[in-house]
The first five atom37 places (N, CA, C, CB, O) and aatype in JSON, in Angstrom:
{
  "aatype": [20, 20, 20, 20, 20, 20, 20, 20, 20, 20, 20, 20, 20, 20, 20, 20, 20, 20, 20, 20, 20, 20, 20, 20, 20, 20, 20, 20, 20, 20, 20, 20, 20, 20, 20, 20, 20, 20, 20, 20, 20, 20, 20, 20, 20, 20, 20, 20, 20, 20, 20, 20, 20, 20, 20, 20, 20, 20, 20, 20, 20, 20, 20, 20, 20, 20, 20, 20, 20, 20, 20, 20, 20, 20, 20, 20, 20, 20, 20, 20, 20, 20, 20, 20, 20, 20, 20, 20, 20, 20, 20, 20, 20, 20, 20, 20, 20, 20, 20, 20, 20, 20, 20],
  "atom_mask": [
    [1, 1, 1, 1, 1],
    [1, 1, 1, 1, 1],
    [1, 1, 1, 1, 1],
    [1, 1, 1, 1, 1],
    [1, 1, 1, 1, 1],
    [1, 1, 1, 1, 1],
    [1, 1, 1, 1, 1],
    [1, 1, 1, 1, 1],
    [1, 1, 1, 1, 1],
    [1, 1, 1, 1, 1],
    [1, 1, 1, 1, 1],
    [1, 1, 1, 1, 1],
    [1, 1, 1, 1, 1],
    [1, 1, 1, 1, 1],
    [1, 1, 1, 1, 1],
    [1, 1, 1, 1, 1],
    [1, 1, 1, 1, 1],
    [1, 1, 1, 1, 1],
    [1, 1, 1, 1, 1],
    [1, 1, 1, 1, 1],
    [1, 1, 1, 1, 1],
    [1, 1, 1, 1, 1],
    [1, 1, 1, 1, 1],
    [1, 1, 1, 1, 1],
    [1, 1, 1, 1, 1],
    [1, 1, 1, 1, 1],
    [1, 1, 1, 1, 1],
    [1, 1, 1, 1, 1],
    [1, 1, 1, 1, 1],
    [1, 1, 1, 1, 1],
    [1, 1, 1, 1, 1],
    [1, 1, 1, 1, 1],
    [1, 1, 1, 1, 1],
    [1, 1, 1, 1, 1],
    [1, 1, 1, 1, 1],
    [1, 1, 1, 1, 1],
    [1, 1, 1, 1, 1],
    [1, 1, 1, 1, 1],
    [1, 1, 1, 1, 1],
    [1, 1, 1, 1, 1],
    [1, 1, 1, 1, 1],
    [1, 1, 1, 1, 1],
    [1, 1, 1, 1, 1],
    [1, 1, 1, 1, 1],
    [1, 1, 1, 1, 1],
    [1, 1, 1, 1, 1],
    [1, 1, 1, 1, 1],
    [1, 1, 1, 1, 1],
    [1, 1, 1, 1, 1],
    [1, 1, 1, 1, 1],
    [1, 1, 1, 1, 1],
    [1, 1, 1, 1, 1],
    [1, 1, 1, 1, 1],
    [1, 1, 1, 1, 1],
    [1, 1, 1, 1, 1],
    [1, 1, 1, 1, 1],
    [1, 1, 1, 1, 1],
    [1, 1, 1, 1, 1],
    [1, 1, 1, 1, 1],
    [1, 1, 1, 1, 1],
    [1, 1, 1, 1, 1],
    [1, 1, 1, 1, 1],
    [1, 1, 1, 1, 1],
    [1, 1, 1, 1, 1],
    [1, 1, 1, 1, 1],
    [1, 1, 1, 1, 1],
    [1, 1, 1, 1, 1],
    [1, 1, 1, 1, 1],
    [1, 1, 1, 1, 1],
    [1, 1, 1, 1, 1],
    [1, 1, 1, 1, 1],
    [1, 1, 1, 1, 1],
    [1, 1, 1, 1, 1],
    [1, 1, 1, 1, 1],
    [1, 1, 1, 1, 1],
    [1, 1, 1, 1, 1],
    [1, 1, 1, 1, 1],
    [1, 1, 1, 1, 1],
    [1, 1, 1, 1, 1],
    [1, 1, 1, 1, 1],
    [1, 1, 1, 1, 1],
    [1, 1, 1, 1, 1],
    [1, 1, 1, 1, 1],
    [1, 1, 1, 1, 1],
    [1, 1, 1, 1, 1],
    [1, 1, 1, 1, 1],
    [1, 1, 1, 1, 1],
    [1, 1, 1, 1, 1],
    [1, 1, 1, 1, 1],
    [1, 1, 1, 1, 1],
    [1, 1, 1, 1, 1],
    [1, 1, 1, 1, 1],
    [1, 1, 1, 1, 1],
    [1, 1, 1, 1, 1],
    [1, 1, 1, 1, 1],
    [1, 1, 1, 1, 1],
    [1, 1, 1, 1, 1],
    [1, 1, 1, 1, 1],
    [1, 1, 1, 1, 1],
    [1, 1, 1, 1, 1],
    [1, 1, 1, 1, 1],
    [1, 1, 1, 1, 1],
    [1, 1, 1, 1, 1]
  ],
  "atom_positions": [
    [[3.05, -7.92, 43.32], [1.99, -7.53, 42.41], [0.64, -8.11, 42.85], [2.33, -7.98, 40.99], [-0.34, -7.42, 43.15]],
    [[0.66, -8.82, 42.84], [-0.53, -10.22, 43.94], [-1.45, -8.94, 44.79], [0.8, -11.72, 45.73], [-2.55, -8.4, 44.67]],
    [[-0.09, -8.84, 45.84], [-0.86, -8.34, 47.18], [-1.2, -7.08, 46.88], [-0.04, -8.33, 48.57], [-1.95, -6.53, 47.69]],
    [[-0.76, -6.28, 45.66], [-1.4, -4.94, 44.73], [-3.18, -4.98, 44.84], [-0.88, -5.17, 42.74], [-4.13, -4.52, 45.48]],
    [[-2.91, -5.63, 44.02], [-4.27, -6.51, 43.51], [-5.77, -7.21, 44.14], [-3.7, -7.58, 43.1], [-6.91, -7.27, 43.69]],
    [[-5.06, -7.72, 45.51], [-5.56, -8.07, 46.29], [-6.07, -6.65, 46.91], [-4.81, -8.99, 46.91], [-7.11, -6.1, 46.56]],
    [[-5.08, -6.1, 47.98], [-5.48, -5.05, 48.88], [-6.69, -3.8, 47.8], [-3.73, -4.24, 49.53], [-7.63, -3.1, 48.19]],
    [[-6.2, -3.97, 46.59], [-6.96, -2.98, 45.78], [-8.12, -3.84, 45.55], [-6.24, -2.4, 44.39], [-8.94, -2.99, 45.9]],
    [[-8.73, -4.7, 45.29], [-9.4, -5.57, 45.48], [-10.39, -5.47, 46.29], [-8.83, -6.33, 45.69], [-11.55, -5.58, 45.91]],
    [[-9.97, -5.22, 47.74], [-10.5, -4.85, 49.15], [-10.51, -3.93, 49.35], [-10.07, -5.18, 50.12], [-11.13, -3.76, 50.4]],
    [[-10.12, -2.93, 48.89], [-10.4, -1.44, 49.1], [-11.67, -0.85, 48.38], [-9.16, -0.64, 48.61], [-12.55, -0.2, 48.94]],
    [[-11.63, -1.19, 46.99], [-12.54, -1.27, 46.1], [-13.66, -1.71, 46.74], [-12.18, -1.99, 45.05], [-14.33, -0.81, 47.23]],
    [[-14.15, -3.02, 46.92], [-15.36, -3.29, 47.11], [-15.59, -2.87, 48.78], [-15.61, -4.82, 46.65], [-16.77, -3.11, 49.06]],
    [[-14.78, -2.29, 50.04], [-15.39, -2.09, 50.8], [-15.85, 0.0, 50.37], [-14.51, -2.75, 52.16], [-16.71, 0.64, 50.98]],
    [[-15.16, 0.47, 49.45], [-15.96, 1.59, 48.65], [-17.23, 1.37, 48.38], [-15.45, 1.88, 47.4], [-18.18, 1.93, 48.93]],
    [[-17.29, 0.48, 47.48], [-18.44, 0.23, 46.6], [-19.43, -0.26, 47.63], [-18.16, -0.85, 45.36], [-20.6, -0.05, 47.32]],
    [[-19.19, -0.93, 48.9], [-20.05, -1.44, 50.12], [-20.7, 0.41, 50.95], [-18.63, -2.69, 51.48], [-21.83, 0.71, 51.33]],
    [[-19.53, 1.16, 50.95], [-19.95, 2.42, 51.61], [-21.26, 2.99, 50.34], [-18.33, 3.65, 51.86], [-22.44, 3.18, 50.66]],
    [[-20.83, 3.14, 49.22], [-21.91, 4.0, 48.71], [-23.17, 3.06, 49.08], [-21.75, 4.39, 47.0], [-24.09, 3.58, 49.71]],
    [[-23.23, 2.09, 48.82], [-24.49, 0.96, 49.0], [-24.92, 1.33, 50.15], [-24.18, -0.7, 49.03], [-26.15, 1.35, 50.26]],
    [[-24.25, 1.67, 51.15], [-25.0, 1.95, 52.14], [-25.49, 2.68, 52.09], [-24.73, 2.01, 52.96], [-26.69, 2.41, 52.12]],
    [[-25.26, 3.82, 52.02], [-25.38, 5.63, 51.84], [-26.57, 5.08, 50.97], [-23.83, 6.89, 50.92], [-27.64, 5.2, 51.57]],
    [[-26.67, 4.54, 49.78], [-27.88, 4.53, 49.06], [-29.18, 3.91, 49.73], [-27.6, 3.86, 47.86], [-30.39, 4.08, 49.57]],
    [[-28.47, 3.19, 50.46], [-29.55, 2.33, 51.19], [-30.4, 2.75, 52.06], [-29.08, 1.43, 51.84], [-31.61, 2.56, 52.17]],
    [[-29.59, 3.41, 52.72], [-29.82, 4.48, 53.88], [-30.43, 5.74, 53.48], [-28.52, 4.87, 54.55], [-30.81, 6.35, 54.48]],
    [[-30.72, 6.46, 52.22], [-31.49, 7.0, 51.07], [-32.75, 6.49, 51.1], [-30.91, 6.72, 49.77], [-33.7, 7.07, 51.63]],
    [[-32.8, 5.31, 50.5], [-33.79, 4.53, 50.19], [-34.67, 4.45, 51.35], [-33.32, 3.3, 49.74], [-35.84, 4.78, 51.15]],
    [[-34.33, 4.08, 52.57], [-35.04, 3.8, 53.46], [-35.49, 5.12, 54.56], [-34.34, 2.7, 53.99], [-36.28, 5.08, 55.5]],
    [[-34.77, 6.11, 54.12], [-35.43, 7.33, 54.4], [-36.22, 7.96, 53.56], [-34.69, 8.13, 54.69], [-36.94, 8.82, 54.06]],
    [[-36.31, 7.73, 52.14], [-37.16, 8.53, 50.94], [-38.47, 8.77, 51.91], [-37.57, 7.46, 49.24], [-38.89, 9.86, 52.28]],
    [[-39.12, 7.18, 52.32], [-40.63, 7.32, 52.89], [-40.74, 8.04, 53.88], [-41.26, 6.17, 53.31], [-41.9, 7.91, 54.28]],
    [[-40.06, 8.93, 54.67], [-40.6, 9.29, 55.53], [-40.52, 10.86, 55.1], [-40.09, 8.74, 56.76], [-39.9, 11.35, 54.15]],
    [[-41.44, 11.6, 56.25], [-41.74, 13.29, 56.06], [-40.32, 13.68, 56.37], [-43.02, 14.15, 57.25], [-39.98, 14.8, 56.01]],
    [[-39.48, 12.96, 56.94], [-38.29, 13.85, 57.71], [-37.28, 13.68, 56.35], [-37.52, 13.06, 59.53], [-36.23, 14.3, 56.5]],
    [[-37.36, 13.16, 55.4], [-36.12, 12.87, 54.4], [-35.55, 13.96, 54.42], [-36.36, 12.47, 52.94], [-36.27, 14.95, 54.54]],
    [[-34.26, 14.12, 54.32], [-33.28, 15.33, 54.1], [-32.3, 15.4, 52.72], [-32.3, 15.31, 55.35], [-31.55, 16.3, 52.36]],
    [[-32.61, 14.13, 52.1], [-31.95, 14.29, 50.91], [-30.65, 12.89, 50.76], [-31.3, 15.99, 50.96], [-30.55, 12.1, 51.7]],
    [[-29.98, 12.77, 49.82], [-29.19, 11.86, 49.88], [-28.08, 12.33, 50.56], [-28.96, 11.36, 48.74], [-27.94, 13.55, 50.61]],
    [[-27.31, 11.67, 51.07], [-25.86, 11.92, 52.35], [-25.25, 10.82, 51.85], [-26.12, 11.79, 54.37], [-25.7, 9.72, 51.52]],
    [[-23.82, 11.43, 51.84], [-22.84, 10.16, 52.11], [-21.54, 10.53, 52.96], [-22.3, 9.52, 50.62], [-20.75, 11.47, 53.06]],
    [[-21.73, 9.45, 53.43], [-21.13, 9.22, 54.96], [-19.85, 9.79, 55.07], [-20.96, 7.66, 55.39], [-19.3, 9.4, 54.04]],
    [[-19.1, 10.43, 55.64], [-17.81, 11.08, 55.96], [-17.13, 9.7, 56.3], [-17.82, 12.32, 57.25], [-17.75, 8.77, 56.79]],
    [[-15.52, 9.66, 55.91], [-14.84, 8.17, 56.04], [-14.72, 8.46, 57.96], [-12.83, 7.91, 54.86], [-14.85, 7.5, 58.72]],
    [[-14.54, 9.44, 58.33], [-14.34, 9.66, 59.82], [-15.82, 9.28, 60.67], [-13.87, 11.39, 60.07], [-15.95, 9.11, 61.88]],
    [[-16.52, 9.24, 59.96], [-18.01, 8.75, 60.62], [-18.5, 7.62, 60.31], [-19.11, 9.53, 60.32], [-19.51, 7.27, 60.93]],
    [[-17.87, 6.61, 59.14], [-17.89, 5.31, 59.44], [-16.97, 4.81, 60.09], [-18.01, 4.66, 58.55], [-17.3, 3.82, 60.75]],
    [[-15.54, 5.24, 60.2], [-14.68, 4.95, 60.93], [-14.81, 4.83, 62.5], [-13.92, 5.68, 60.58], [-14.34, 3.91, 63.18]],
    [[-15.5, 5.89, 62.96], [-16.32, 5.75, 64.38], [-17.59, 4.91, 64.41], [-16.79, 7.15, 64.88], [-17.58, 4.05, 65.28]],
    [[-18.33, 4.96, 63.89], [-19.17, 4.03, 63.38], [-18.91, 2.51, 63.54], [-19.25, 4.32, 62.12], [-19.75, 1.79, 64.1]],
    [[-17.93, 2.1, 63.13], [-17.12, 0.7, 63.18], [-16.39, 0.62, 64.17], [-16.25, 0.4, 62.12], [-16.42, -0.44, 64.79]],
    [[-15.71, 1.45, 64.54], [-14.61, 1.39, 65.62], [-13.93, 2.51, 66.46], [-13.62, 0.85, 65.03], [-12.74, 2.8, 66.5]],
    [[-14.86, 3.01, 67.04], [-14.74, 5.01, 67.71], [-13.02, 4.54, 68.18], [-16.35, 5.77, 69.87], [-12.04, 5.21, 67.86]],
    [[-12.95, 3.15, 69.05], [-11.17, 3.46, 69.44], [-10.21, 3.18, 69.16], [-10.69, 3.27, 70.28], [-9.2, 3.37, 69.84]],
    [[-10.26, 2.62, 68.0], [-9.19, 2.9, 66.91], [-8.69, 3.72, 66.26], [-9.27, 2.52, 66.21], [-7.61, 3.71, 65.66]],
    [[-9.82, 4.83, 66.39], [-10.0, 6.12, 65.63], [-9.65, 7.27, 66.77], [-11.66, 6.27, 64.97], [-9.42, 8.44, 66.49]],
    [[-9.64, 6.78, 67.93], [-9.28, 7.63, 68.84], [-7.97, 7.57, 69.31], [-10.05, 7.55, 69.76], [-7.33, 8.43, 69.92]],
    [[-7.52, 6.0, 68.82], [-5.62, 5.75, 69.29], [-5.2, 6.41, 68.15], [-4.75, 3.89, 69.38], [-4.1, 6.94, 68.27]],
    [[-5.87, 6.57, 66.83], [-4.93, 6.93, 65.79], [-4.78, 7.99, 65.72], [-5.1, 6.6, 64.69], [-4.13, 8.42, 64.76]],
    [[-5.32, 8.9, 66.7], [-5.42, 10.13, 66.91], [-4.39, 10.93, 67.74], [-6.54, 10.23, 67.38], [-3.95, 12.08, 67.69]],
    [[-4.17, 9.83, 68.56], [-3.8, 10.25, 69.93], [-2.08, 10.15, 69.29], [-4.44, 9.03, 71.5], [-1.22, 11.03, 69.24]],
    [[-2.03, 8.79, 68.88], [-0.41, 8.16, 68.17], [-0.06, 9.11, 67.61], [-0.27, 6.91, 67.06], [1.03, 9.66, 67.73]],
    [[-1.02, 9.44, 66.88], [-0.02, 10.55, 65.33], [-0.04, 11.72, 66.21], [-1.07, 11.05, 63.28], [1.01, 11.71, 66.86]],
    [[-0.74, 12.68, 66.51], [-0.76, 13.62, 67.39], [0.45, 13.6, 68.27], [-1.92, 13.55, 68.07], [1.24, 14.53, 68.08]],
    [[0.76, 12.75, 69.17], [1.92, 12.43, 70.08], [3.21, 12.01, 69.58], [1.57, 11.45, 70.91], [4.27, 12.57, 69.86]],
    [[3.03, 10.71, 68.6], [4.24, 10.25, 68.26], [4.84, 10.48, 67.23], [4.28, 9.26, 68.29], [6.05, 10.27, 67.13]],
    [[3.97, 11.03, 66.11], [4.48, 10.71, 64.36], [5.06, 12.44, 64.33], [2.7, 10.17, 62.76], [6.18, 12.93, 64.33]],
    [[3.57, 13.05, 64.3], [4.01, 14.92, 63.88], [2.22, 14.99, 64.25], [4.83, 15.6, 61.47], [1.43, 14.05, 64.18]],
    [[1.97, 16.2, 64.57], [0.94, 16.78, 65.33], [0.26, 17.19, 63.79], [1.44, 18.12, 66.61], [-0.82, 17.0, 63.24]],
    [[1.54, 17.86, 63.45], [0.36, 18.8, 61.52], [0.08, 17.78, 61.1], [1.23, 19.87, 59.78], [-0.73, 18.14, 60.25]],
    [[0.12, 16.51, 61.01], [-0.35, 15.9, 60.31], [-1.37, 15.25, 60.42], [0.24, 15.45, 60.05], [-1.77, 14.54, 59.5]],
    [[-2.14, 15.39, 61.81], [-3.27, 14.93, 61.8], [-4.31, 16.15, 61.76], [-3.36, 14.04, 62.9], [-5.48, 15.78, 61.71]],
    [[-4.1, 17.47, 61.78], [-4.98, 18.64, 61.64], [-4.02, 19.79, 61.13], [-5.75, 19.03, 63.08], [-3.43, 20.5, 61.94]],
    [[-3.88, 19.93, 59.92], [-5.48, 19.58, 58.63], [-4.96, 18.16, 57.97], [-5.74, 21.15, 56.83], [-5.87, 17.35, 57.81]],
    [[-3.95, 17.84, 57.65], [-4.04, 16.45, 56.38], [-5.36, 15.85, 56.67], [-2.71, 14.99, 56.53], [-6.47, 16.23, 56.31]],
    [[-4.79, 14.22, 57.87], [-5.74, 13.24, 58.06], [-7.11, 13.91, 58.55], [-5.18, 12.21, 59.06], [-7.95, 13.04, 58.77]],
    [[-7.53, 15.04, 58.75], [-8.34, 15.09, 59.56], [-9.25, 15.67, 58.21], [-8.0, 15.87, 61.01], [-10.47, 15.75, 58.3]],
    [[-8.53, 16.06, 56.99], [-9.6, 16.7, 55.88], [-9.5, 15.51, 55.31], [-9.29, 18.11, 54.85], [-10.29, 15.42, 54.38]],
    [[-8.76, 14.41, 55.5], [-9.31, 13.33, 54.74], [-10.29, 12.32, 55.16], [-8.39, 12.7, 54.37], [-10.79, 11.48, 54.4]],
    [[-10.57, 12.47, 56.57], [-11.28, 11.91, 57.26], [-12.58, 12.89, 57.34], [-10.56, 11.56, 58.43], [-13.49, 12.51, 58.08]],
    [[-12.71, 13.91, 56.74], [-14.01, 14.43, 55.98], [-14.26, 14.58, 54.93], [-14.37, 15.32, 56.16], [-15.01, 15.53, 54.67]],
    [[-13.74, 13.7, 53.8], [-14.24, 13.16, 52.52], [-15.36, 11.93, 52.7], [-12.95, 12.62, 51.7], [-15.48, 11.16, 53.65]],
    [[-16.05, 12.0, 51.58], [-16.71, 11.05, 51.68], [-15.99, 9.29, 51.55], [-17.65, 11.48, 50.73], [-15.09, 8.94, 50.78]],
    [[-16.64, 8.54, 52.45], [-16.04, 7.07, 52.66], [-15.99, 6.47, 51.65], [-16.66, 6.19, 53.49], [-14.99, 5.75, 51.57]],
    [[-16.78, 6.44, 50.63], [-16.54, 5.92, 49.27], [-15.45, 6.04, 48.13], [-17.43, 6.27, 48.77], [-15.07, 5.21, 47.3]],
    [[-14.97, 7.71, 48.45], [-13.46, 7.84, 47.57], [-12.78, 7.35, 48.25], [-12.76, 9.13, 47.18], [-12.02, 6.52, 47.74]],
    [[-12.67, 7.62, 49.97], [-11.53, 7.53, 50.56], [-11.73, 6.01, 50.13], [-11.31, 8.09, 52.14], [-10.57, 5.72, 49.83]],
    [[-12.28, 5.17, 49.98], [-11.69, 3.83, 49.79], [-11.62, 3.4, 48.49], [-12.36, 2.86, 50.48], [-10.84, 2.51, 48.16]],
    [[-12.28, 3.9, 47.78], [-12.73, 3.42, 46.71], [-11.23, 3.89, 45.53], [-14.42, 4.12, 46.43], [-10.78, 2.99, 44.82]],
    [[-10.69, 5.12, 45.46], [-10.06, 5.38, 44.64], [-8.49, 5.17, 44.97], [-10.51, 6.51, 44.31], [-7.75, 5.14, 43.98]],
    [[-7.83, 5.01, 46.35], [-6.89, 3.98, 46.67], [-6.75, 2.75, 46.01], [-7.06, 3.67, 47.8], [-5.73, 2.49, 45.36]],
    [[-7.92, 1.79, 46.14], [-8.1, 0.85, 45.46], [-8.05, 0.46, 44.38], [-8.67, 0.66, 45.59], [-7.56, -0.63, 44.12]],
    [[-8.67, 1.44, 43.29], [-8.33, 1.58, 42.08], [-7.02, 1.87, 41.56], [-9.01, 2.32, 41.73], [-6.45, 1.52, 40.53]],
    [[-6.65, 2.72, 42.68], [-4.65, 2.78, 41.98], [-4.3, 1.59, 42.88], [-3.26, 4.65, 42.49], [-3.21, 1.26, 42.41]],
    [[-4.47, 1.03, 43.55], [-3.47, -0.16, 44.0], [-3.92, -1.53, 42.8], [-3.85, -0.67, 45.99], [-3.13, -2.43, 42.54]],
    [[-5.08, -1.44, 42.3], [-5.42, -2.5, 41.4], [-4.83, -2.38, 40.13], [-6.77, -2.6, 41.24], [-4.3, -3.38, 39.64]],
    [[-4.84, -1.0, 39.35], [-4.42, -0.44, 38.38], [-2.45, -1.03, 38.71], [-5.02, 1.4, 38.44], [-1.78, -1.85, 38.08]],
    [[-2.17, -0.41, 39.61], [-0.27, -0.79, 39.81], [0.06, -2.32, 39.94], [0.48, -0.07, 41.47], [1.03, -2.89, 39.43]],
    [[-1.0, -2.95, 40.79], [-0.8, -4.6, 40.6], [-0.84, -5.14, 39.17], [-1.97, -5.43, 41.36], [-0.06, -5.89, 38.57]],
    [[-2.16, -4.42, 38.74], [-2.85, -5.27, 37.03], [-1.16, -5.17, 36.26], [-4.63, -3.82, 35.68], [-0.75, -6.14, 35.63]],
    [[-0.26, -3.86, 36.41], [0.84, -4.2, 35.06], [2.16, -4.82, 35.39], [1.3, -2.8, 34.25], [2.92, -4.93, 36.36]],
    [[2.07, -5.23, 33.91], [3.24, -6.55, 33.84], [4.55, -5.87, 33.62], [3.01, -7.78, 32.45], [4.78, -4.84, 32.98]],
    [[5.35, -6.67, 34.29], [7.14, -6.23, 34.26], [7.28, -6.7, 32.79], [8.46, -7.25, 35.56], [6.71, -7.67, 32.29]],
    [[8.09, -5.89, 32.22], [8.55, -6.49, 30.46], [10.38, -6.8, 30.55], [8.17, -4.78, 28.86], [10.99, -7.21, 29.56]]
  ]
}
C-alpha cells in the first residue's frame, strides 16, 4: 500500500511538473510576435526531450520482443497524449488504491 502511494505520489507531481512547464513555456512566449497559443507537450516529446534512447530501446524491445501491435497504435497513441494526463492520472489511481484501508 506504501509503495501505492508513494509511486502515485511521483507520478502525480512529475504531472503537475509537466503542466508547469507547458505553462511556463506559455508565459514566456506570450511576449513575443511569434506566440502560437498555449501547447502542451505530447508525453512522447518530453520523453525524447529527457531521454531520445530510452525511447528508442523501448521501441525497438516491444516492436521485436513483446508484440509489434502494441506499440502502433496502443503505446504510440499514448505517447501522443498530452504529458500531464499521461502522468498525472496514473498517479491519481495509484494514490487513490494505496490511500484504502483493508477492513
Amino acid at each position: 500500500m506504501v509503495f501505492l502511494r508513494v509511486a502515485g505520489g511521483i507520478l502525480l507531481l512529475a504531472g503537475i511538473a509537466a503542466l508547469g512547464f507547458d505553462l511556463w513555456q506559455y508565459v514566456q512566449s506570450s511576449g513575443q510576435s511569434t506566440s502560437q497559443g498555449f501547447h502542451l507537450t505530447a508525453a512522447g516529446e518530453l520523453w525524447y526531450r529527457l531521454s531520445p534512447g530510452t525511447l528508442n530501446l523501448t521501441q525497438a524491445v516491444t516492436q521485436r520482443y513483446v508484440l509489434p501491435e502494441l506499440w502502433d497504435p496502443v503505446l504510440l497513441t499514448v505517447l501522443l497524449w498530452p504529458a500531464f494526463l499521461v502522468l498525472a492520472v496514473p498517479g491519481l489511481i495509484f494514490f487513490a488504491l494505496g490511500s484504502l484501508r483493508r477492513r
